[in-house]
C-alpha positions as CSV (number, residue, x, y, z in Angstrom):
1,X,-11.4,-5.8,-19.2
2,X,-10.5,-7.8,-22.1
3,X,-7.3,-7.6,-24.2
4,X,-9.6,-6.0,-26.7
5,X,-10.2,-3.1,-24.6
6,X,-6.7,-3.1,-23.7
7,X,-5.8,-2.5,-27.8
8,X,-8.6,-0.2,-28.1
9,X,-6.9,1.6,-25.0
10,X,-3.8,2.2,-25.8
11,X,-4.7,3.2,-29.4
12,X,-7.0,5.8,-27.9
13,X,-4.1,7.4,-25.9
14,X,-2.3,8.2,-28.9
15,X,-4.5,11.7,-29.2
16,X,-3.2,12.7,-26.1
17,X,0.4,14.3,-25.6
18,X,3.0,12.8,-22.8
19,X,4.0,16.0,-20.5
20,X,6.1,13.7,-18.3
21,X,6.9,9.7,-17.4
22,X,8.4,8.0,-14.8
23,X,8.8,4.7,-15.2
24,X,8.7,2.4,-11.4
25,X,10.4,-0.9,-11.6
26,X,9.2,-3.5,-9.0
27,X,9.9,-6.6,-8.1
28,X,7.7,-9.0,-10.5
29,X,6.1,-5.7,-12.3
30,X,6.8,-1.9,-13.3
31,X,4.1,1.0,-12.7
32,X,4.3,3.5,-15.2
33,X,3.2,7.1,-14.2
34,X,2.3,9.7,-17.2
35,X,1.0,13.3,-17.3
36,X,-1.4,13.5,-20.4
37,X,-2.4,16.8,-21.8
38,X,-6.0,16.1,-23.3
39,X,-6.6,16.8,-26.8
40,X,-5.9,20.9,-27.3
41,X,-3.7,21.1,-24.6
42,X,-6.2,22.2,-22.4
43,X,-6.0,20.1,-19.5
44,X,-3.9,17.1,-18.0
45,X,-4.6,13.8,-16.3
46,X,-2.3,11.5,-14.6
47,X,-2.7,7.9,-15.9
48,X,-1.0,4.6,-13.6
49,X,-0.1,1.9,-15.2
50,X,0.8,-1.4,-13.8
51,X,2.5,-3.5,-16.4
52,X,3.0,-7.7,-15.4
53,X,5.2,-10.1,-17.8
54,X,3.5,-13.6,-18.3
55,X,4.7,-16.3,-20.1
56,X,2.2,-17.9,-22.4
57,X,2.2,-21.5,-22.7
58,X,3.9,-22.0,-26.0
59,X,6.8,-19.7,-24.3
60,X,6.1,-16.2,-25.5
61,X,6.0,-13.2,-23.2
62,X,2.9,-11.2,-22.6
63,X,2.2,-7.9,-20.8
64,X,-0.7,-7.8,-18.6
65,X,-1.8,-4.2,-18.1
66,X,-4.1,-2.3,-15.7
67,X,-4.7,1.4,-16.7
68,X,-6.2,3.9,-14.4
69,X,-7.0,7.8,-15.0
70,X,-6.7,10.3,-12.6
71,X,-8.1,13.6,-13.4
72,X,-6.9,16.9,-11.6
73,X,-9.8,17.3,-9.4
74,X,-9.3,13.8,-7.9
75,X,-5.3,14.6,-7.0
76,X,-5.4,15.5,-3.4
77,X,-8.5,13.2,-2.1
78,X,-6.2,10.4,-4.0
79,X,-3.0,11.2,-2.9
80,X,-4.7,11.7,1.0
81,X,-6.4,8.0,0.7
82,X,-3.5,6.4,-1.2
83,X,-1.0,8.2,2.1
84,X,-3.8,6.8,4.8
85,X,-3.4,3.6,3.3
86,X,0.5,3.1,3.3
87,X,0.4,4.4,6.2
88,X,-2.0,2.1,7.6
89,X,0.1,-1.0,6.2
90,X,3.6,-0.1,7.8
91,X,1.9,0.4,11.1
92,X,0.3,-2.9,11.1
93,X,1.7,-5.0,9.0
94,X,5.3,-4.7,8.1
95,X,5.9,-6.7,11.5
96,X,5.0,-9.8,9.7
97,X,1.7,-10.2,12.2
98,X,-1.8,-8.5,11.1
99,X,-3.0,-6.5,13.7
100,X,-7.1,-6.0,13.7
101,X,-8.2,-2.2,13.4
102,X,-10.3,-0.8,15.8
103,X,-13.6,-0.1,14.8
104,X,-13.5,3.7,15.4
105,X,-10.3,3.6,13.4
106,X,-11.8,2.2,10.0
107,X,-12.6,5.1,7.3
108,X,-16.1,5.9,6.4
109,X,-15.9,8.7,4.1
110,X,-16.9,7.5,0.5
């Protein structure tokens, strides 16, 4: 995406109402997480936001951001691949030593 469809973005979520925020703060980044209700207030959506400072060359600060939308329907197969995944990295990786998966152990569901 470009930062014009960043601008574009974030205008657009103006017709939406925030239900709820929480705001993650990170090391070198925060994640934002937002219930939307749609237009109406018919419906919701959960939008993640990963926000970056960068420092421009002529010294000014920046925000990179990377929006995505997550509707209702997609909650639970999210949440169960987003779980699988952490769960997969503290296994194998938090030992400082990447360990190879087993082939019968890498998912296939898509």
């Amino acid at each position: 995406m470009y930062r014009d469809d960043y601008d574009r973005s974030s205008t657009q979520d103006h017709s939406s109402e925030d239900i709820f925020s929480r705001p993650v703060k990170a090391v070198k980044r925060t994640y934002f997480f937002d219930v939307k209700a749609t237009k109406g207030k018919k419906d919701f959506y959960l939008t993640i936001t990963e926000s970056k400072r960068r420092q421009e060359r002529d010294g000014s600060l920046t925000y990179d951001k990377h929006k995505i939308f997550l509707y209702k329907e997609d909650f639970e197969k999210f949440s169960d691949g987003l779980a699988d995944v952490i769960s997969f990295v503290k296994k194998n990786f938090f030992d400082g030593e990447v360990i190879e998966q087993h082939p019968s152990e890498k998912s296939r569901e898509f």
